[in-house]
C-alpha positions, 0 to 999 in steps of 0.5 A: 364438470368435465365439459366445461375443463374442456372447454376453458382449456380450448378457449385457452389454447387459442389465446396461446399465441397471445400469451407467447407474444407477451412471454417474449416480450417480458424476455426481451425487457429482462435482455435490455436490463441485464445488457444496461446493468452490467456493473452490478451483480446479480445477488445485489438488492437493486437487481432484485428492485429492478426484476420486481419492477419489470415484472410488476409493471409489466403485470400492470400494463398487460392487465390494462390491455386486457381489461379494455380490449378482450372481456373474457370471464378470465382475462388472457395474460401471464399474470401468474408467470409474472408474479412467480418469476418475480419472487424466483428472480427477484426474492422477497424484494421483487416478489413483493414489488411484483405483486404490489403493481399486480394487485393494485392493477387487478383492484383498479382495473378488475374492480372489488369483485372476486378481488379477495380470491384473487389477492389470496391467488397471487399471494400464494403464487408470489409466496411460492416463487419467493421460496423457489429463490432459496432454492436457486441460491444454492445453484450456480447461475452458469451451470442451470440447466434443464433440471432447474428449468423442470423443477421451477416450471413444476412448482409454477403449476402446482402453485398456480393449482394449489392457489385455485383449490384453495380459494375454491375450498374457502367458498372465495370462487363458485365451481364454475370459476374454479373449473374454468381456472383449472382448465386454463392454468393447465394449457396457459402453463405452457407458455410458462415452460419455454419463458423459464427457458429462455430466461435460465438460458439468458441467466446462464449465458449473461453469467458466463459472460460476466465470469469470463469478464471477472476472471479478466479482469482478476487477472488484470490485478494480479502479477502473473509471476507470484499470484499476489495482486499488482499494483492496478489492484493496489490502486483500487484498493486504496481508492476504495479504502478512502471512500469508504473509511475516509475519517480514518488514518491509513498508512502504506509501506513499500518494501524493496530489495536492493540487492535483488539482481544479485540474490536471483542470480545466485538463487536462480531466476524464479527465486523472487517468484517464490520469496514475494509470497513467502514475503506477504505471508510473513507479514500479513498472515491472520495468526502470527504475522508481523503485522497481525495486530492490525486490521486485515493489512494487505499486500500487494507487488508494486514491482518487480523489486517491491512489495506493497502493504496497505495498514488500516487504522494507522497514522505513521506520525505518531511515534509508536506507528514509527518505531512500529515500521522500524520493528517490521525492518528488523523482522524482515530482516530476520526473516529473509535471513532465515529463508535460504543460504546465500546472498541476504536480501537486503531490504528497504522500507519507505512508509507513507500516509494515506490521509487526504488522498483523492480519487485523482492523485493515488496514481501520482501518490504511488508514484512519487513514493516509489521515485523517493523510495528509489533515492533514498539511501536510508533503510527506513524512510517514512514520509509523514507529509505529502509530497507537495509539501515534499517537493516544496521542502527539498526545493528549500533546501536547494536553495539553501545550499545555492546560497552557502555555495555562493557566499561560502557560509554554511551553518556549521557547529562544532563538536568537540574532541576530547581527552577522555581520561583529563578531559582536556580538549584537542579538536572538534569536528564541524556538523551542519546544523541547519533550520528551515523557513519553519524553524525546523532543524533539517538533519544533515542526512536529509541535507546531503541527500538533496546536495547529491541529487542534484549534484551539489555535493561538490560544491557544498563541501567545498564551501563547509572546507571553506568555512572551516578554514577561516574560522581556524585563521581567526581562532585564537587557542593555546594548544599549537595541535589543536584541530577543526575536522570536516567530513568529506565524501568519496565524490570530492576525493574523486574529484581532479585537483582536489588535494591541490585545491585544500593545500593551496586555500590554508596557504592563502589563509595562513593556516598550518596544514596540521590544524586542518583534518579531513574526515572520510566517511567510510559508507560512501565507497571510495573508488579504486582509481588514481585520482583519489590516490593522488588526492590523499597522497598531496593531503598527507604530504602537505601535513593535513590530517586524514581520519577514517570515520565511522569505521567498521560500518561501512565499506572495506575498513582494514583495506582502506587502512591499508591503502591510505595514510589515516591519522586518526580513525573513529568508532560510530556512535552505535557501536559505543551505545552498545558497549555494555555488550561484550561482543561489541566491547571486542569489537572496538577493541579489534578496531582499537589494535588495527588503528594502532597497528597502522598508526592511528589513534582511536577516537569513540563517538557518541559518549553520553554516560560515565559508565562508557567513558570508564570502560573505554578509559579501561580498554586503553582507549585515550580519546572520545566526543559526545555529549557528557562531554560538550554537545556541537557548539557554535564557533564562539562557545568552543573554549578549552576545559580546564584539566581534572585533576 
């Protein structure tokens, strides 16, 4: 018995050499197909197809060549390495597509005898190296070493023993076979050893390599400074967000800070590195988050001034998604206010769809969202169109106010003023009230904005004192006071001969200076310099009333009640929305005495309620807009009220 282990295992010594050889070269395909799928990872069910088929074909082929080239009782090939490998590398996927090609070689080429020993053979051989792939999933493939490599080659052998016992013990071989496969699985096992090794050692190394790449690469997609992913990263993400949920609505805001210069500057240079974490957490954090409703929202640093949240399962046109937006604003704003002393941050959201993005315009999407962010003016702004149709609108209205500059007609309104205790009439303000070719109504922010980027503020206010003027030369109205206003920025006060320009247009229209008031926006800063003096100093002089608008919301009120001779000064809207709150109730009456105290009268805007006009009428307030008394009116329509009694 002896004798003939002996003797199987000589014979199998000499085919050493042809073993190694095709050891190799099952080593050097497994080289070429990691080099070739490099994009996928090694836990992906197509590497584990792809080592099943290496394996399985290879198995195959060898298994033709001996059968047509070498006639020996047992045929000199790695068929057992093959098939064990298949399942250690490839799990049951490449175990069993390795042993399918196997075994359909062995039936084709070995023919139907002993078939059945052999198909238990590799069953059980392919079994083990299946089972020996859970074993290595708890193991890193950069750290295998010989520890791996001796426990793998061990079960090899003992499954490739324990499959010959067994199909020896069910009388599937006689004893001569079971010898001489014993003789030879023992020395053949020793091509199997420096195979394992040399394939752990490609698997280490090729995992190393790919480590370094994905760190690189991790570091590509996150901002050095705060840890949180860069804008490349929020690139990808959107792309991916789009391929693989393309039916569902997706929304991105943009958050920036202004005023980021100034609150570093006072809380030191690495303050923002920390607040833009702190920032994301609050916003996307699982438990308590101002954005934990929503499905896994993600932040990403957009700049060094902005930060970027994409939300899942959203579209910002429908009304709950906006007030959602002005909501966060609020949040924030408590938030940044909470953090530390000093400067408050003060921020800035612009929101935008994702819907009908491609893979080719994400990067020109993120782009003109940050470009139109940067203009805005506003601390909300939501982009509910794309930015095609964006361009095509903002040219509209260009064009719009090219043509009310040439022909000096701007659509214009009037709001009347009243007397709130007779309701008696004594003016109106004139509003823009424009449509576009859809017949949308354009709000007249949006209007100014256009008319400033591109330096048609100017102009276009010009042409609305223009309109105005004319209109009052033509108004026949009883009450020798009454007076149209219309809103001017800082930009044409700053503008040289400005003052001049109005005094000498009511001249040539025969209208009396006094008819005419010039209201001043107090959030647009009015510069220190002396052109806007003497610009002020000519109005006044020549009778035209001067009226400081929305007073307390801006810039400096009581300096600018100081510095220039106003008339008449006017409370926003806001603030007599909120009369039903005392400290709002103080505060318009602070504004009512500092106009008195300058010798202004006081005018409320945006009166819609009995209630307000009682409790304005009690706080000794004589004077007041809004709609429960006329809402803006075209010219022909602004007729007198007849008195209450």
């Amino acid at each position: 018995m002896m004798e003939l282990i002996v003797t199987q295992a000589a014979a199998s010594a000499a085919e050493l050499p042809f073993l190694l050889l095709q050891a190799a070269a099952v080593v050097g395909m497994l080289s070429v197909l990691m080099l070739l799928q490099r994009s996928i990872a090694f836990n992906d069910v197509r590497y584990k197809v792809y080592y099943g088929a290496v394996f399985g074909v290879t198995g195959f082929l060898l298994t033709l060549l001996v059968s047509e080239f070498i006639q020996l009782p047992s045929k000199p090939y790695i068929r057992s390495d093959l098939l064990f490998l298949a399942g250690v590398l490839g799990s049951w996927q490449g175990g069993l597509i390795g042993l399918a090609f196997i075994s359909a070689a062995r039936y084709l080429f070995g023919g139907p005898a002993l078939f059945a020993a052999a198909l238990l053979d590799m069953s059980i051989i392919s079994a083990a190296g299946i089972a020996m792939y859970g074993w290595m999933r708890s193991r890193r493939l950069t750290e295998l070493g010989m520890l791996e490599i001796v426990g793998v080659f061990a079960t090899r052998i003992f499954a490739a023993l324990l499959a010959i016992c067994l199909a020896y013990s069910l009388s599937l071989v006689n004893q001569e076979v079971f010898l001489s496969n014993i003789g030879r699985r023992i020395v053949g096992s020793a091509v199997g050893l420096p195979m394992i090794a040399c394939l752990f050692l490609l698997l280490r190394s090729e995992a190393r390599a790919r480590e370094v790449v994905k760190k690189r690469d991790v570091a590509a997609r996150t901002d050095s400074l705060t840890g949180l992913p860069n804008r490349r990263a929020l690139k990808d993400h959107i792309e991916m967000t789009m391929r693989q949920t393309p039916a569902e609505p997706h929304a991105l805001l943009l958050i920036e800070i202004v005023n980021i210069a100034d609150v570093a500057a006072y809380q030191g240079e690495d303050w923002a590195d920390l607040f833009w974490p702190k920032l994301a957490r609050e916003i996307c954090n699982d438990d308590d988050g101002l954005l934990s409703k929503f499905d896994a929202p993600s932040s990403f640093m957009f700049g060094d001034a902005t930060l970027a949240v994409v939300i899942k399962g959203i579209s910002l046109e429908k009304s709950e998604s906006a007030s959602l937006v002005m909501h966060l604003h609020e949040g924030l704003i408590a938030f940044s206010r909470s953090t530390e002393a000093g400067p408050v941050p003060h921020l800035k959201i612009g929101a935008a769809n994702l819907d009908m993005l491609s893979h080719e315009n994400v990067a020109s999407f993120l782009r003109h969202l940050s470009l139109e962010l940067r203009r805005s003016e506003n601390p909300v702004q939501i982009f509910p169109f794309s930015f095609a149709e964006k361009a095509a609108r903002d040219e509209g209205v260009r064009q719009m106010l090219v043509h009310w500059i040439k022909y000096g007609k701007p659509p214009i309104f009037y709001q009347p003023k009243f007397e709130i205790h007779n309701r008696r009439m004594i003016g109106a303000e004139a509003l823009l009230r424009a449509i576009d070719a859809r017949g949308q109504a354009l709000s007249p922010y949006y209007v100014l904005e256009i008319a400033e980027r591109h330096r048609l503020l100017v102009e276009f206010e010009w042409s609305t004192i223009e309109a105005v003027v004319r209109d009052l030369a033509g108004l026949q109205y009883p009450d020798p006071d009454f007076h149209l206003a219309v809103n001017i920025s800082s930009s044409s006060f700053a503008t040289d001969g400005f003052g001049e320009r109005v005094v000498a247009f009511l001249q040539e229209m025969a209208v009396p200076a006094h008819r005419l008031s010039i209201e001043v926006t107090e959030m647009s800063k009015i510069p220190a310099i002396d052109i806007v003096q003497q610009n002020f100093d000519t109005l006044s002089a020549a009778g035209i009333r001067l009226a400081l608008d929305d007073f307390g919301t801006g810039y400096a009120a009581l300096t600018l009640l100081a510095r220039f001779p106003f008339q008449e000064v006017k409370i926003d809207h806001w603030m007599t929305s909120r009369l039903d709150q005392s400290r709002f109730r103080d505060a318009i009456a602070l504004a009512f005495e500092s106009a008195e105290r300058y010798g202004a009268k006081l005018v409320t805007e945006g009166i819609e309620t009995e209630e307000q006009s009682r409790l304005l009428i009690q706080m000794g307030i004589r004077f007041g807009q809004g709609y429960l008394y006329s809402p803006a009116v075209p010219l022909d329509r602004l007729q007198p009220r007849r008195e209450y009694a």
